[in-house]
N, C-alpha and C positions, 0 to 999 in steps of 0.2 A: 281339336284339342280336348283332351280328356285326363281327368286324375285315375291314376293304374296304382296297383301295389308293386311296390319294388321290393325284390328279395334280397338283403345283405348277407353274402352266406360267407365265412370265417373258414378258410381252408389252411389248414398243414402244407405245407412249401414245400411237397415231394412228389415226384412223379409220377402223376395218375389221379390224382387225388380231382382234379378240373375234369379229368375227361369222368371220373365216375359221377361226378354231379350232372353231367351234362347228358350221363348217360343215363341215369334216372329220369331225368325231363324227358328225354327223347320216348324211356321205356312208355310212358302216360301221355305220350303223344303232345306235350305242353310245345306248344310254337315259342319261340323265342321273341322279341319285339325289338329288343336291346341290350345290351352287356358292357361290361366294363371289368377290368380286373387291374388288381394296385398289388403291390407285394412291397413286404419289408424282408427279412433277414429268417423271424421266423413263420410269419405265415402271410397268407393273400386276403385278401375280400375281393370276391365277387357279386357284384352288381349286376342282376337282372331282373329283366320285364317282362313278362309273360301274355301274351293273351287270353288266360285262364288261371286268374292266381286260386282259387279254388283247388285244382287240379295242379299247377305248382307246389304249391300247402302239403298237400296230401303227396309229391314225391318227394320230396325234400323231407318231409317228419318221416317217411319211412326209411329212407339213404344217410339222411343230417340229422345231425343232434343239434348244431348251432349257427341258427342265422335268425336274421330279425326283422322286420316288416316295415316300412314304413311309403308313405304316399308319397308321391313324385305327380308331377306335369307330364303328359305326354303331347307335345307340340308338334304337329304335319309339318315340313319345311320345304322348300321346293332347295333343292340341291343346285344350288347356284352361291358364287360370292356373295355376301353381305347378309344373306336371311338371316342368319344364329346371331350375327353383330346386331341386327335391326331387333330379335326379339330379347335380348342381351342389352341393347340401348332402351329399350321401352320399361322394362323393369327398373333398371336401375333410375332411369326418370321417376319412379314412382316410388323409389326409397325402397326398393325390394331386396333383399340381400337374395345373392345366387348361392347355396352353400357351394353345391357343384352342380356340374354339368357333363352331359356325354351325350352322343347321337351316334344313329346307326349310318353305313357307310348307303349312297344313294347311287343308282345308275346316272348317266351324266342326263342329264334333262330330266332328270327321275324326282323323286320326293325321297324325304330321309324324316327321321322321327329324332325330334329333340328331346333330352330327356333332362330337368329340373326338378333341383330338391332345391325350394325357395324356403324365406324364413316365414312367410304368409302365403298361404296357399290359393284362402278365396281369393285377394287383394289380386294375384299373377292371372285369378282366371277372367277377373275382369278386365284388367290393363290388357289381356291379350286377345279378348276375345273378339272376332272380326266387327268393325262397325257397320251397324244394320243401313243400307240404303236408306237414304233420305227420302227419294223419288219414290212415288207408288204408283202401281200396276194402276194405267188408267181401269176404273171399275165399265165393266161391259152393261148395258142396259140389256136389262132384261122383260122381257115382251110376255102378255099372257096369251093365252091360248086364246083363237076367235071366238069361242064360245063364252068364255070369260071375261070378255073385254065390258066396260060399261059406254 
């Protein structure tokens, strides 16, 4: 679990216009994480997550005039029923508003990445964050050298 920059980027609803953003990313070599895309009548957002928002930034200012930045959760999932429910129930247990949500598509036994725009950020990285074993590694006694013994 990690907090990523998500890129909101404000597209003209005419064809091409998705593939040349995508094709700026790709020009700079920006891996993709996750995406999403919403359309009205006259234009889209797109929603993506990079693994180098740095190098995202820097294709998007030189292709885009307009899109905008904001932190998002990025949640590991194991690609099975009920995980999105279960971190979706854990939140909301804690009074956490979800604004949205989207995840990436996961091989079947595979892992998929959840992606969250909460209304508290730190609040979701604690409620989610794995509980640390109780139980400790019994500790190994350690012996000194025969020379050192008293």
């Amino acid at each position: 679990m990690r907090v990523m920059t998500q890129f909101s980027i404000f597209l003209v609803n005419k064809p091409g216009v998705l593939a040349q953003v995508m094709a700026a990313l790709a020009k700079q070599k920006v891996n993709v994480i996750a995406l999403t895309l919403m359309d009205s009548s006259e234009h889209g957002v797109l929603r993506v997550v990079c693994e180098d928002a740095d190098a995202a930034r820097s294709a998007l200012a030189g292709s885009h005039d307009r899109f905008t930045e904001t932190e998002v959760l990025a949640l590991e999932l194991t690609n099975e029923p009920g995980d999105f429910a279960r971190a979706a129930e854990k939140l909301a247990a804690a009074h956490i508003n979800i604004t949205y949500a989207y995840c990436t598509g996961g091989a079947p036994g595979g892992k998929t990445t959840a992606i969250f725009k909460v209304a508290d950020l730190k609040k979701a990285l604690r409620i989610l964050r794995p509980a640390k074993s109780a139980r400790k590694e019994p500790r190994q006694a350690v012996r000194a050298a025969p020379g050192r013994r008293r």
